[in-house]
C-alpha positions in Angstrom: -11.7 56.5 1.4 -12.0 57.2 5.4 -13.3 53.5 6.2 -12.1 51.8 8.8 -13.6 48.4 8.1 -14.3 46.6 5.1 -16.7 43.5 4.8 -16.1 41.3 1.7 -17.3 38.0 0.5 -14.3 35.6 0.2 -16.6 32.1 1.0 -17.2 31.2 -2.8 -14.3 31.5 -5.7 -15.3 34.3 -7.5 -14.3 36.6 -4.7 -10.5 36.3 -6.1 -7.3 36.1 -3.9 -7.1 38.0 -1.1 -4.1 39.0 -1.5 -5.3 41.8 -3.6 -7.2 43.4 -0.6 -3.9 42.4 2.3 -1.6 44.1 0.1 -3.7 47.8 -0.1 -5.9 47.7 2.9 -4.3 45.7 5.6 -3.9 49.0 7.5 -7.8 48.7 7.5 -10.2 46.1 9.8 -11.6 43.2 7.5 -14.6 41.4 8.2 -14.1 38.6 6.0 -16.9 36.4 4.3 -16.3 32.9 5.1 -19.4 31.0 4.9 -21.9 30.8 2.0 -25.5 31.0 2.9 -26.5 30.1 -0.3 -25.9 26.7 0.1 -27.0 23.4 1.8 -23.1 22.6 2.6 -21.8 23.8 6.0 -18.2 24.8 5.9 -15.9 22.9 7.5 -14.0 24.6 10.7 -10.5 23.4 8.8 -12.0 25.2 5.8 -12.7 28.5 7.7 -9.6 28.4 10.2 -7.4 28.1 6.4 -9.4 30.9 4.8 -8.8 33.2 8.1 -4.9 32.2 8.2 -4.6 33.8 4.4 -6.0 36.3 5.6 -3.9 36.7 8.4 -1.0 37.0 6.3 -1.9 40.5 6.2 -4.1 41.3 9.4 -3.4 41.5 12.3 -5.9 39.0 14.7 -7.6 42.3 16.0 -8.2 43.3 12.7 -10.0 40.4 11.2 -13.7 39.5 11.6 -15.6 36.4 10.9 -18.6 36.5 9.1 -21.1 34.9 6.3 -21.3 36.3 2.4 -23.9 38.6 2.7 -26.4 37.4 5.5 -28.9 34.4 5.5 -32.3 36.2 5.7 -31.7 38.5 2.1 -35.4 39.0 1.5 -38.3 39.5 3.7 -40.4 36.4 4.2 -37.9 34.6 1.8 -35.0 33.4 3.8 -31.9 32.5 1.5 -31.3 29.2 4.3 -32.9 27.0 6.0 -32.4 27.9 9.6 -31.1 24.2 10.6 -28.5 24.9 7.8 -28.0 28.9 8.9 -27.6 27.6 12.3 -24.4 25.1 11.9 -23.3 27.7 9.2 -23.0 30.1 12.2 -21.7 27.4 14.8 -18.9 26.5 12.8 -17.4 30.5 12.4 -17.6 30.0 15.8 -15.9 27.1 16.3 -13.2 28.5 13.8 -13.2 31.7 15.6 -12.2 29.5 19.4 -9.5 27.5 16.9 -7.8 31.0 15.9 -7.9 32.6 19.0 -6.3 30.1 20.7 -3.5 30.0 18.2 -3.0 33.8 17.4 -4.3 35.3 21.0 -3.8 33.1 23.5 -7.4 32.8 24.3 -8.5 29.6 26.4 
């Protein structure tokens, strides 16, 4: 397919290995799930940066995006989160984001 950017869910186990998707679509962008918004527990940065450096066995940094498993407001007047919880959910991808730019871009 003509898609130049795919956005999976890789934040719980059941998304397999990545390496399945680096191997026949690193030539594409990934925006890569790393945060579950189902959940109470908010990721660890460590957790996210490790998740990001699989991925980066096959992406280049410019190709890889940070982001939750499907979002944290999934049904009108239902949020899936708590927004305290959303909120350091979101805080840490960015946190994680700062640790890997620094490292792969040599961002300040």
């Amino acid at each position: 397919m003509n898609i130049d950017q795919f956005v999976l869910e890789y934040a719980t186990p059941r998304a397999g290995d990545i390496d399945v998707v680096g191997k026949k679509l690193s030539d594409r962008e990934l925006g890569l799930g790393v945060v579950n918004p189902r959940t109470d527990e908010v990721e660890s940065v460590a957790a996210i940066v490790a998740k990001a450096e699989k991925a980066l066995e096959y992406y280049r940094p410019e190709q890889l995006f940070l982001n939750t498993d499907c979002s944290f407001g999934c049904f009108a007047g239902r949020s899936v989160n708590v927004e305290e919880i959303a909120f350091k959910k979101l805080c840490a991808i960015v946190e994680a984001a700062k640790v890997l730019r620094r490292k792969y871009c040599g961002a300040t």
